[in-house]
Structures are given as C-alpha cells and as structure tokens.
LOVEX-110995 format. One record per residue (C-alpha): residue number from 1; residue in one letter; x, y, z. Coordinates in steps of 0.5 Angstrom, whole numbers, always signed. Layout:
<sites>
- NUM, A, X, Y, Z $
...
</sites>
This chain:
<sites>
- 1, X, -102, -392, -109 $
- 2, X, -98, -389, -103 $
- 3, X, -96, -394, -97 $
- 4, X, -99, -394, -91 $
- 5, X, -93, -392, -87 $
- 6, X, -91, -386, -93 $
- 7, X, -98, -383, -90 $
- 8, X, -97, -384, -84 $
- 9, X, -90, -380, -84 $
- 10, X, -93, -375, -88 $
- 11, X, -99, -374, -83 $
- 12, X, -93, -373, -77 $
- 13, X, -90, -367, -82 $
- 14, X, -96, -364, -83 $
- 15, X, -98, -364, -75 $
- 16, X, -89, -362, -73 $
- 17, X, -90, -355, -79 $
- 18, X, -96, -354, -76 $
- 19, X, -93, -354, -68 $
- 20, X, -87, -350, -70 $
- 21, X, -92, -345, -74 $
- 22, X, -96, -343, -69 $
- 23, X, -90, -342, -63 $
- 24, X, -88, -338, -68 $
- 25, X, -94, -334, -69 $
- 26, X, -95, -333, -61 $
- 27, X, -88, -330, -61 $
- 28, X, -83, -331, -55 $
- 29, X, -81, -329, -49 $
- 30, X, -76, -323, -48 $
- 31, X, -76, -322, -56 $
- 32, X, -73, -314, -57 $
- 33, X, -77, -309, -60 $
- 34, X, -75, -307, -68 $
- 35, X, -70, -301, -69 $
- 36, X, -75, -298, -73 $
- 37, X, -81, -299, -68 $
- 38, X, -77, -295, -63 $
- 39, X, -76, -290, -67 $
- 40, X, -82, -290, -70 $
- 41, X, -84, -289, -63 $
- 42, X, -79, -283, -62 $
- 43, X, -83, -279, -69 $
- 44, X, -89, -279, -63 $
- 45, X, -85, -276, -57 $
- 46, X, -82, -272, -62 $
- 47, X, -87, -269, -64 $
- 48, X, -91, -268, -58 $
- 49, X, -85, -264, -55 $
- 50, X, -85, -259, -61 $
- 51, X, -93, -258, -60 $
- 52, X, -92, -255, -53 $
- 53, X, -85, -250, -56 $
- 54, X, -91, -249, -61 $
- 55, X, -96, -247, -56 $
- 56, X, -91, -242, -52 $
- 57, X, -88, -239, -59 $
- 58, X, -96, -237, -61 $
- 59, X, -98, -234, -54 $
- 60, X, -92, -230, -54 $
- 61, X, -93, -228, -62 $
- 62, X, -101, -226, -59 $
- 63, X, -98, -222, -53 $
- 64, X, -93, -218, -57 $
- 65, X, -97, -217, -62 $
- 66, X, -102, -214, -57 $
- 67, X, -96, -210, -53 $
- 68, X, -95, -206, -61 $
- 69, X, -103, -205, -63 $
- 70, X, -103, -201, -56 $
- 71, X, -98, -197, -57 $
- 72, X, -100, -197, -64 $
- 73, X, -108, -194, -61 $
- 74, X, -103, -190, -56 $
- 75, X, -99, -187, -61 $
- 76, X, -104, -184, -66 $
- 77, X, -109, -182, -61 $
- 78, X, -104, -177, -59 $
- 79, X, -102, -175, -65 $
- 80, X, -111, -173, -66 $
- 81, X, -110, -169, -60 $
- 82, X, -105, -166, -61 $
- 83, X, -106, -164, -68 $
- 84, X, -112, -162, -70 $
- 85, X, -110, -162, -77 $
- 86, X, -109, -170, -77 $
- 87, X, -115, -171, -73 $
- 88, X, -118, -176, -78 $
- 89, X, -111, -180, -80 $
- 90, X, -110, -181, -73 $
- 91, X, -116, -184, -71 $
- 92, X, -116, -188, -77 $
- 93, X, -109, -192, -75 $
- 94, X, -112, -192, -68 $
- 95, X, -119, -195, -69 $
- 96, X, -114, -200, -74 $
- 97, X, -110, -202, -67 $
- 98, X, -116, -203, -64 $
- 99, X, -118, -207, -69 $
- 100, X, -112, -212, -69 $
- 101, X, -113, -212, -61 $
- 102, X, -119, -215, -62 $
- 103, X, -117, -220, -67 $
- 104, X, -111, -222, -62 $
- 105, X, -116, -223, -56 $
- 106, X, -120, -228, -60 $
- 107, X, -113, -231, -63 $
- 108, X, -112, -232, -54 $
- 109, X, -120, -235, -53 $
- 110, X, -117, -240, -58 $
- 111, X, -114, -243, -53 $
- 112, X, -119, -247, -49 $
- 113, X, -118, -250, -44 $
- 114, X, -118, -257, -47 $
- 115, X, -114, -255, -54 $
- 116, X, -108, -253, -47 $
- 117, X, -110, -259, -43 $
- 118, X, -108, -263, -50 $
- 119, X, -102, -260, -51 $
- 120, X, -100, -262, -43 $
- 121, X, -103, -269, -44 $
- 122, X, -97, -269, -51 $
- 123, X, -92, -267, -46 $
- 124, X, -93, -271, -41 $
- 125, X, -94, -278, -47 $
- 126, X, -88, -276, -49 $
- 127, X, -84, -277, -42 $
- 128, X, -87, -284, -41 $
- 129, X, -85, -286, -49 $
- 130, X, -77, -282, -47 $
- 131, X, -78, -286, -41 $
- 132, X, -80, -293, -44 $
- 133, X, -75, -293, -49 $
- 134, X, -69, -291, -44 $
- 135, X, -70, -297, -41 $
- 136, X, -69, -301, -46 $
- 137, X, -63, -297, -49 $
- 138, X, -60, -299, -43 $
- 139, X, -62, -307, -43 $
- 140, X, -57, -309, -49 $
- 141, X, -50, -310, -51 $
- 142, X, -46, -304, -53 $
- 143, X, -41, -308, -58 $
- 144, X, -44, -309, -65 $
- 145, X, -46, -315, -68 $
- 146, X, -48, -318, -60 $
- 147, X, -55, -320, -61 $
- 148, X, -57, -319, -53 $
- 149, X, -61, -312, -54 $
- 150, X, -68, -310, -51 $
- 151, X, -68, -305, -58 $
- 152, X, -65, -308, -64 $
- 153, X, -64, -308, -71 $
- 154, X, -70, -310, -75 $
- 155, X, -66, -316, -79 $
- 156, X, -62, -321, -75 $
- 157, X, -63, -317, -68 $
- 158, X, -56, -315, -67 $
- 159, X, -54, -308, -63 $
- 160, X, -55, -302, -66 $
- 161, X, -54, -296, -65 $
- 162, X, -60, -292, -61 $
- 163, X, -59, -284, -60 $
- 164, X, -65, -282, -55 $
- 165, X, -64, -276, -56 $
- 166, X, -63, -275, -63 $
- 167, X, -69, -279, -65 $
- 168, X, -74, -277, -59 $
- 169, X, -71, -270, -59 $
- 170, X, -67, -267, -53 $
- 171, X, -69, -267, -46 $
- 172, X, -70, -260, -45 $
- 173, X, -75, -259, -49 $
- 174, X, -75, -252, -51 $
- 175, X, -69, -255, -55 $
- 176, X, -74, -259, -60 $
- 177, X, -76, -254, -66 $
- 178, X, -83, -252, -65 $
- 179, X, -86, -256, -72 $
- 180, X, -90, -261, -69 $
- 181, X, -94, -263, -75 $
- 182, X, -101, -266, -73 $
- 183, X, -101, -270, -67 $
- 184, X, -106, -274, -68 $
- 185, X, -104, -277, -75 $
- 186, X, -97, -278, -72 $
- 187, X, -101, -283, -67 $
- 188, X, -102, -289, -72 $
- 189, X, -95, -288, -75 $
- 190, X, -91, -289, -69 $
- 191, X, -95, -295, -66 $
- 192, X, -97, -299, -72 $
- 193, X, -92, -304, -71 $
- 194, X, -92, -306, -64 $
- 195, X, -91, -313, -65 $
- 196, X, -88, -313, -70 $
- 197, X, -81, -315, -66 $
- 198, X, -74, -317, -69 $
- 199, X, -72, -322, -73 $
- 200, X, -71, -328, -68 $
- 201, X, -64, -331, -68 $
- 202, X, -61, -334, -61 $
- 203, X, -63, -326, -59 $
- 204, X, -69, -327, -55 $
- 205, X, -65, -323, -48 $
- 206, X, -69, -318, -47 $
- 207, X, -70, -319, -39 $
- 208, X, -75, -313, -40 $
- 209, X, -80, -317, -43 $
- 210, X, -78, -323, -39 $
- 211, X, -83, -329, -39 $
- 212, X, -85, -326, -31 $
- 213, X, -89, -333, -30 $
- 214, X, -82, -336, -30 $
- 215, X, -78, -330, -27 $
- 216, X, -83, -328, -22 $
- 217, X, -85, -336, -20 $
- 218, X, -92, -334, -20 $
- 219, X, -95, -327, -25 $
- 220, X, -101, -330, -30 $
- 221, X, -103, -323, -32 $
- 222, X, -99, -319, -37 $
- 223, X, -95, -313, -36 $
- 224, X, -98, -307, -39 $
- 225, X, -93, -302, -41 $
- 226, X, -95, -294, -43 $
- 227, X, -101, -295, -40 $
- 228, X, -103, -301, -44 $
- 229, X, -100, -299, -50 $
- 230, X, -95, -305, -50 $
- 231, X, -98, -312, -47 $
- 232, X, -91, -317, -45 $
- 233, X, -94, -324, -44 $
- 234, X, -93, -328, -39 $
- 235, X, -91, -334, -45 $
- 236, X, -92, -329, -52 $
- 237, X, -86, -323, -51 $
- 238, X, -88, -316, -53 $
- 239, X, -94, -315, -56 $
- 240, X, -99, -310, -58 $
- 241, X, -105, -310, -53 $
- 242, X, -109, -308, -58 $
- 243, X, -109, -305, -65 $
- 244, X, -108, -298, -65 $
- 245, X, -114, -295, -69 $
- 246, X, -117, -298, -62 $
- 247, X, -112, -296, -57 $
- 248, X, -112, -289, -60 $
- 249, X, -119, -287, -57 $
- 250, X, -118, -292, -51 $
- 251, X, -111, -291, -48 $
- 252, X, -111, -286, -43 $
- 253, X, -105, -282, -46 $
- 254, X, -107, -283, -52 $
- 255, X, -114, -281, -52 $
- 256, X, -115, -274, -51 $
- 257, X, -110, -272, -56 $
- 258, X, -113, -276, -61 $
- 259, X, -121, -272, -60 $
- 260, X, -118, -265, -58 $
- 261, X, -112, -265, -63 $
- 262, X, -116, -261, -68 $
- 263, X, -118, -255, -63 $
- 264, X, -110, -254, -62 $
- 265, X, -108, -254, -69 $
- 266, X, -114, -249, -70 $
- 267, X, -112, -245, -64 $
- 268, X, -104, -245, -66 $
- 269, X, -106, -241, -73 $
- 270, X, -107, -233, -71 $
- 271, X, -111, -228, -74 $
- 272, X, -108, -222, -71 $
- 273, X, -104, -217, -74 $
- 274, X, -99, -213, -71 $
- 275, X, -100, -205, -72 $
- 276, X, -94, -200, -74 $
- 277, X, -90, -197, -69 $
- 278, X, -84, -195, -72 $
- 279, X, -83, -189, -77 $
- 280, X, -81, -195, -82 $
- 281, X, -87, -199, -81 $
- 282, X, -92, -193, -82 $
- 283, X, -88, -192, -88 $
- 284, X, -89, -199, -91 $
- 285, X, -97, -199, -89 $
- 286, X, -98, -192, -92 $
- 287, X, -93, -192, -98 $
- 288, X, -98, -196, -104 $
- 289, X, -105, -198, -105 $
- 290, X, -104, -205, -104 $
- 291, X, -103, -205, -97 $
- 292, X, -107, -198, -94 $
- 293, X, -113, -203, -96 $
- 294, X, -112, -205, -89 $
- 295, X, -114, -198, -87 $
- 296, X, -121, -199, -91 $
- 297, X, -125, -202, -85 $
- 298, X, -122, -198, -80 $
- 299, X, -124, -191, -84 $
- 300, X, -131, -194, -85 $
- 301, X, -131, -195, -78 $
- 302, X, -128, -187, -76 $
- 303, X, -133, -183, -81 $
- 304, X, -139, -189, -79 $
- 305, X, -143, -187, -86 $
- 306, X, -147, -190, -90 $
- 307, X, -146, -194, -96 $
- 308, X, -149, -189, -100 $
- 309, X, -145, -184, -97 $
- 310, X, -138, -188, -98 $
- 311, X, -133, -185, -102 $
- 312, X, -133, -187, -109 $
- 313, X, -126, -188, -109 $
- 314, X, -123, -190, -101 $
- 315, X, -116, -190, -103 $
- 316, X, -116, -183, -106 $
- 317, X, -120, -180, -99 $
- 318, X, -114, -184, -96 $
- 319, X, -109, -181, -99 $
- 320, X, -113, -174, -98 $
- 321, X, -112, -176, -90 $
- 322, X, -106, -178, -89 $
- 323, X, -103, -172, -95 $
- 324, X, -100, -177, -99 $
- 325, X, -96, -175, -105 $
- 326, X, -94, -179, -112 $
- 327, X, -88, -182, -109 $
- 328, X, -91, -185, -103 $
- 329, X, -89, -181, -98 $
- 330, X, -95, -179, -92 $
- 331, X, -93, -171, -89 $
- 332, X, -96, -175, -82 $
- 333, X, -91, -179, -82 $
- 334, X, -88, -173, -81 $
- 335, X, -92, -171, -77 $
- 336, X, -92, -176, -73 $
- 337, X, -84, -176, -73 $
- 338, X, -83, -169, -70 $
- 339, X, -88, -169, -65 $
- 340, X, -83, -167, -58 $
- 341, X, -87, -168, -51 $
- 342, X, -85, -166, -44 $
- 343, X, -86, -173, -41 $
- 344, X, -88, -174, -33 $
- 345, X, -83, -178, -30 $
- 346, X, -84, -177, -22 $
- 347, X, -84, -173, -17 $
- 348, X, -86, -168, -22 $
- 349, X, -80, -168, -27 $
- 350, X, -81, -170, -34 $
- 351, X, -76, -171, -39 $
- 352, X, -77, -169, -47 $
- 353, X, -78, -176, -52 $
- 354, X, -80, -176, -59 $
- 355, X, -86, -180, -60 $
- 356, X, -83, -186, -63 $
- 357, X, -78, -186, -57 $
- 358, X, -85, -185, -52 $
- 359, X, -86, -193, -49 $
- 360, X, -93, -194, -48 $
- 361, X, -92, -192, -41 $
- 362, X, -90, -185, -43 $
- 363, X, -95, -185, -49 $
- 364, X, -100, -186, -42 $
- 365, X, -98, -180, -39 $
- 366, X, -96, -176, -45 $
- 367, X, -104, -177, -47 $
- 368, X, -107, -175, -40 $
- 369, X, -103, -168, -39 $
- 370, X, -105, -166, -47 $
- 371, X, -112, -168, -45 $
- 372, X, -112, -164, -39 $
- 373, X, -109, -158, -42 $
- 374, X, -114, -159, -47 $
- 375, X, -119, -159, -42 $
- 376, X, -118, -153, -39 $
- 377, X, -117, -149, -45 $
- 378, X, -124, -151, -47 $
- 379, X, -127, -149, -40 $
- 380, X, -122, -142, -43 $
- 381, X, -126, -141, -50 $
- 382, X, -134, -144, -47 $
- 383, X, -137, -138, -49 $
- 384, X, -134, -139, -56 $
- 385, X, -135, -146, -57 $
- 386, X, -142, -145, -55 $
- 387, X, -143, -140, -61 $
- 388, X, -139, -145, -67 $
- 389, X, -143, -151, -64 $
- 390, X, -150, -146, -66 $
- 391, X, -147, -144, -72 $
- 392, X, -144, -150, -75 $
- 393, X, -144, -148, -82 $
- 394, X, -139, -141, -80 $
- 395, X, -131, -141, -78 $
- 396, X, -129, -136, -72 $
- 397, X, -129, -129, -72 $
- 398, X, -123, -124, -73 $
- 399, X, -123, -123, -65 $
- 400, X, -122, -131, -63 $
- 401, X, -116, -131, -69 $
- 402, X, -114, -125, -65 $
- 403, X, -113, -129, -58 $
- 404, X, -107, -133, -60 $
- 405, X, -101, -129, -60 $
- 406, X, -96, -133, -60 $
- 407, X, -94, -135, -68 $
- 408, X, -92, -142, -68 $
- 409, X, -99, -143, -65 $
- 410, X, -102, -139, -69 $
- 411, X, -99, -143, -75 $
- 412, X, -100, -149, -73 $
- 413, X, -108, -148, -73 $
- 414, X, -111, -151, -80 $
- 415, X, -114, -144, -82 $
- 416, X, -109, -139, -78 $
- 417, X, -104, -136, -81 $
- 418, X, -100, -131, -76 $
- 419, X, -98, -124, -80 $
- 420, X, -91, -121, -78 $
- 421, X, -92, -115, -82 $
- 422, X, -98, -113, -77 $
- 423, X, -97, -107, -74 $
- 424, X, -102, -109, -69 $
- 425, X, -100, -114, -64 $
- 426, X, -107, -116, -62 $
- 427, X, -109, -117, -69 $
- 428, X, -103, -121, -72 $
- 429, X, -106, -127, -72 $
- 430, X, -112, -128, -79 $
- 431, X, -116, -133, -82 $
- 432, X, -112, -136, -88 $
- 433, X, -118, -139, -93 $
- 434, X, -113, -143, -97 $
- 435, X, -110, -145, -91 $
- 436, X, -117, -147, -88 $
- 437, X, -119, -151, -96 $
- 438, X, -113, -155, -96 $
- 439, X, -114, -157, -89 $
- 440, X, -120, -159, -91 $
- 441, X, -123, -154, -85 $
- 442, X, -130, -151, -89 $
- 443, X, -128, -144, -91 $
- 444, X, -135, -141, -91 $
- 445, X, -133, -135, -86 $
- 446, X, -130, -129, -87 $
- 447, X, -125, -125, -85 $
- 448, X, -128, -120, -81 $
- 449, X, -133, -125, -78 $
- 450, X, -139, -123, -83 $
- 451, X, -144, -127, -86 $
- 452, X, -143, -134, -90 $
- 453, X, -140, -134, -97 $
- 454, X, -143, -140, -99 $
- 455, X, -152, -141, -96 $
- 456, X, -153, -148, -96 $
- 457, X, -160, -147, -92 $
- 458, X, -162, -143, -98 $
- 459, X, -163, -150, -103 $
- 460, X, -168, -153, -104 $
- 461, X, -166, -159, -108 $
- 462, X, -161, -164, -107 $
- 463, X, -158, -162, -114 $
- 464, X, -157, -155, -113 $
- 465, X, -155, -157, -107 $
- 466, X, -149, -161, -108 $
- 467, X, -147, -156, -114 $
- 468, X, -144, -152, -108 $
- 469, X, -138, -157, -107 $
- 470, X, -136, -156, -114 $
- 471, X, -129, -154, -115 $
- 472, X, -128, -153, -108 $
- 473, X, -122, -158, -104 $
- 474, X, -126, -160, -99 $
- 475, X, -135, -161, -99 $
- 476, X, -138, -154, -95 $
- 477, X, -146, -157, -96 $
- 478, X, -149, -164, -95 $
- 479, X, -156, -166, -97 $
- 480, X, -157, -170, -90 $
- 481, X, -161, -170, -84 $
- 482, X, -158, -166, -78 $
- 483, X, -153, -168, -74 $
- 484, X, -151, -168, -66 $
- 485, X, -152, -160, -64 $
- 486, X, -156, -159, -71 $
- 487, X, -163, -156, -68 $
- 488, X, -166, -154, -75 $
- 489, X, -171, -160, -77 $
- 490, X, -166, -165, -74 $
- 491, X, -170, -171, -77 $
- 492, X, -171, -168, -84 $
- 493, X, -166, -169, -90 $
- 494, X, -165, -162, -92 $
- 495, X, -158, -157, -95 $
- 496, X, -154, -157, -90 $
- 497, X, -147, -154, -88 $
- 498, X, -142, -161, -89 $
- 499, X, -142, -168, -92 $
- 500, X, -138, -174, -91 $
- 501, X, -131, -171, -91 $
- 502, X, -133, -166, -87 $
- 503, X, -138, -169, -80 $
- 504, X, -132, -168, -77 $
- 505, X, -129, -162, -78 $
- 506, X, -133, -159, -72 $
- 507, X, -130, -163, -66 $
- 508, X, -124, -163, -71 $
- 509, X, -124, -155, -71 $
- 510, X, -126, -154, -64 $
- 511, X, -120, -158, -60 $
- 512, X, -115, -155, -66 $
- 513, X, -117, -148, -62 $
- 514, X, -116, -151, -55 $
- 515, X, -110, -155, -57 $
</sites>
C-alpha cells in the first residue's frame, strides 16, 4: 500500500510535468523561425517572381507570332495579285495566317482582367515575404554556432546561413526564371509550418518576436505580420494566426492568387502558331504530308465547298496547288523567292527588294501600288472582261492574246506563249492549250476564238457530264447550280463549264490579264 507521503510527492510531479508541458506547448517570446520554414517561404516569392517573367515571355511570344501571321497574310496575298497563275497557293497560305491571327487574339483574350491582377497580386505578395524575411536576415548573429538569430537552424537554433537572394530569387525580378509552377499549390507548402519554430535552447533572442507587453509596457494584442499570415503574441512568440487552409482564402494577399490562379495558368498556355515568313519556313511547311495537314482547313475555307465536293484526296490537290514534286520541293516557293518589286519609300522614291527582304511595311505598299495598276488595267480591258464573264466557259480570243506585246509578260500569262519566229509583231503572242492545262486554266477555247471543244450545256446527266473531265489535267465541266455571273438557271443543277478545281479559274484568269 503506497504511503500517504509517496501520493502526495507523485501528485506534485504529475502537476510540475503537466506545468512545464503546457508552457512548452504555448511557446516562448522571441523564438526564431525555422531555417527550413523560411525557405519554404522563399519557394512561394520565388515562384511568384517567375509568374510575372512568365506573363511577360507569353505576351511577347503572342505579339511576335502576330507580327509574323501578318507579314505571312501580306506576303501571300502579293504573290495571288501579282501571280495569277499561284493565285490559289497564295490565298491558301494567307487564309492560314489569317487563321493563326485569330488564334493569337483569343491567346490575348485569355488574359482577363483577374488572370493579370493575379499575377500583380504574386509580385506584390513576393515583396512583402522578401521584405519579412530581410528583416530577420538582418536580427541574428553572423558567427557560427551563436544562437542569437531571427532565422535559425531548425535543430539547436544556432546561425546558419541564409542567402535571400539565392533562395527567394534575385531582386531584379526579370532575373528569376520564367517556370513558376502552380502558384496556388506552392501556397500550402510554404506556409504550413509557421509555428513550427526552432529548436529552443537558451536561443530565444529574436527582438523581432519580442514579447511586446514587456518591450512596449502596455501591447495586449498581437502583432500580425504579411497581413495576418504570422501572429507574434504578446506571451507565446511566433505563431500561425490561423492554419493555412483557412488563411489561404482569407489573407489579403494570398486570397485571390489562390481563387483565380487557375485562369492564369489557363492563359499562359497558347494556342496560336506562327506563319512562314522565310524561304526555309515555307519550305518545311510545304516539304511532307505531315505537316501541309495545316493547310487542310484554310484550302477548305478558300475554295468554300461542300462536303461532297471535296477532294477525295486533300494532300494530292495541295501538292497540285503549290506544284509540288517527288523530292518535296514546291515551284511557289520559288516563286515566291524571285519576286522583285520597286517599293515606295518617300517623296516618290522607291527602292528595289525581294520579297522576303519586304518588311511589313514595304509588303503594305508593295500590295497597294499592284492593286492600283491592276485597277487601272481592268478599267483598260472593261470591254473584254464583260465579255469572258458572259461566256465563262470560253478563253480569250486571239485579238485579246495580240494586245500583250511584250514577251516576258506574254510568257508569264498561265495560257500565253509569246512566239519569236512570228513575223507579225502584232500577232506573237498565242493561246498555248498545254500552257492553259497545266495551269489548271480550262482549255475549252480555240485559238482563232471559235466555238468551244468541249459543250458541257449539251449533257443532260451527271454521268455523261463529268465524263468530259476524263483524261484531262484540270476538270472543263461540273454538274452544279450556277455561279456568281451565271445568268443561265442560276438556281438549278445542270452541266456546267467548271467544278471544284476550277470556281476559281475566272477571277484567277481575269486578274492574270490585267496583272
């Protein structure tokens, strides 16, 4: 049986643990923040840093992108005015330009007004955690082993190095890397362990976290630090104000990066591609099958056709377009590269460039000088256009093919071939019908300007009506209702001059006269 005295010392040990339990529990004034809290607190400025540098990189990625789709869009619609005979190419690669300009608006509509405030808000949270953590960086002993520090190590609270800038990032900002991870995740990680101070041992010096009722004679209520984030008690030290999962949602600078981080994320990721620009770039968009499946959607697009009405096979009408061979190479690409215009530059002056040496600028005038001369060349031929656009089905007539004397612009005509043993001057330029087949320009006009070889009007079935395209390079008859200009039952499918690789062979035909 246990003596009245031997109970009565047991109950006052079990009272003196309890005691010095509880004070060890509430903490102590002046305790230092853990090494490895602090630079769990450095991940979050970090990180924060990097999303601003993040935002800046995919702004400048969109407006670049932007810059290149309309010199792309430029470009290409210089080479559809300026050579009929790549007309459909060059239309083509503009209306994918176009295309990536429209993706790279939506890429810009991303940032909303609180996907950007959010980023602010990550920056501006950053400088108040740089700003805390200097402080006490500053409040602590520079000799190791001291155990006077305001961050210390996590085991016995003795000094230990702290590089602000190596850990929280640099204080130039632009400096920090532009990775910065998902912000509102990093959040829980790198204010978890607030409370969770170092080690005590005779190493309760931090004046920061001075008990302020003592220091200050009267200060009952609790200093807040980071908005709240950190709770210094007038007896208990450092402490968390409240768990992170509350404050996360609470803390005035924690709060909105935490609901609207997702937007941000969502915006840094684009969509937008960046058009050709360069000889090499049009290349390797052009070399394979791979990769002119870009170009599927905009050919869709130029050529507005129905399903039905879609080549069976898009990649070998592509090649078609852009005259592609076996080894990959596209004759437009060189087209394009031996293009040289007289640019406007001021006062009337203009300076010779090549195509891809035109900025955007010079492609701007380039385009409005070619539209002008087409302009005027039209109003020149009025009499003649009003007469093809009657008879869509038929080529010009050996009078209009005698109007072009000059042989290189004879030559470059997608059915003109100029003839030098031609005696007459006035009669060297003639209809070339292979010329006109390859072009993929429908070849149903003779020389002389007679009748047409080929009478689509005259088939009454659909069958004996595409019967015609057979064996020919380029489709001469479509079952289809009429087009723009077609008076003839405009609204009723019948046998008609034309199918889907030729709707546009009358626009492309007339501007390739006034070009």
């Amino acid at each position: 049986m246990t003596k009245p005295c031997g109970t009565r010392m047991l109950l006052q040990a079990l009272v003196l643990a309890a005691i010095v339990c509880t004070k060890l529990a509430q903490g102590a004034a002046k305790t230092p923040l853990k090494h490895s809290v602090a630079t769990q607190f450095c991940s979050f400025s970090k990180a924060a840093k990097q999303a601003a540098n993040k935002l800046a990189q995919t702004l400048g990625a969109v407006k670049t992108s932007l810059n290149q789709n309309r010199k792309a869009h430029l470009q290409n619609l210089l080479v559809a005015v300026k050579r009929p005979t790549d007309e459909m190419a060059g239309l083509i690669l503009a209306q994918y330009a176009n295309t990536q300009t429209a993706k790279c608006l939506s890429d810009l509509d991303k940032w909303t007004a609180s996907a950007t405030q959010t980023v602010g808000q990550a920056v501006y949270a950053s400088g108040r955690v740089d700003g805390f953590l200097e402080v006490l960086v500053g409040h602590r002993s520079d000799r190791p082993g001291d155990n006077k520090n305001c961050i210390a190590k996590d085991n016995d609270g003795s000094t230990q190095e702290f590089d602000l800038e190596a850990l929280c990032g640099p204080a130039e900002t632009a400096l920090a890397g532009t990775t910065p991870g998902d912000l509102k995740t990093i959040i829980t990680a790198a204010f978890a362990n607030i409370g969770n101070s170092a080690t005590t041992g005779g190493n309760n010096h931090c004046v920061i976290f001075e008990n302020l009722n003592t220091a200050y004679t009267s200060k009952a209520a609790a200093t807040d630090f980071l908005a709240g984030l950190i709770k210094v008690s007038p007896s208990a030290g450092l402490t968390a104000a409240t768990a992170i999962g509350t404050q996360r949602t609470t803390n005035k600078i924690l709060k909105d990066i935490d609901a609207n981080w997702p937007k941000v994320l969502e915006a840094y990721s684009t969509e937008a591609e960046t058009s050709p620009t360069t000889e090499k770039q049009y290349k390797d968009l052009l070399k394979d099958e791979i990769s002119r499946q870009k170009l599927h959607a905009a050919a869709q697009t130029v050529n507005n056709c129905k399903e039905a009405d879609k080549p069976e096979n898009m990649d070998a009408y592509l090649k078609q377009v852009f005259k592609i061979d076996a080894n990959g190479n596209s004759a437009y690409v060189k087209t394009m590269k031996e293009i040289s215009m007289d640019v406007p530059t001021k006062d009337g002056e203009t300076q010779k460039k090549d195509l891809f040496d035109m900025s955007e600028t010079d492609l701007e005038a380039a385009l409005a000088a070619e539209l002008r001369q087409l302009s005027s060349e039209t109003a020149k031929l009025t009499i003649e256009v009003k007469q093809l656009r009657q008879n869509q089905g038929k080529q010009a007539t050996e009078d209009t093919f005698n109007k072009i004397k000059d042989e290189t612009a004879c030559n470059n005509k997608p059915f003109c071939t100029y003839n030098t043993t031609e005696t007459d001057e006035n009669k060297k330029c003639k209809f070339n019908e292979t010329k006109a087949s390859k072009s993929g320009v429908p070849v149903t006009q003779a020389q002389s300007g007679g009748s047409t070889t080929v009478n689509c009007a005259s088939h009454t079935e659909k069958s004996k009506c595409e019967e015609e395209n057979k064996g020919k390079s380029s489709p001469v008859c479509g079952w289809r209702k009429g087009k723009e200009g077609e008076t003839d039952e405009p609204d009723k499918e019948k046998c008609r001059n034309g199918s889907f690789l030729t709707n546009k062979q009358f626009p492309l035909m007339v501007s390739a006269f006034v070009s």
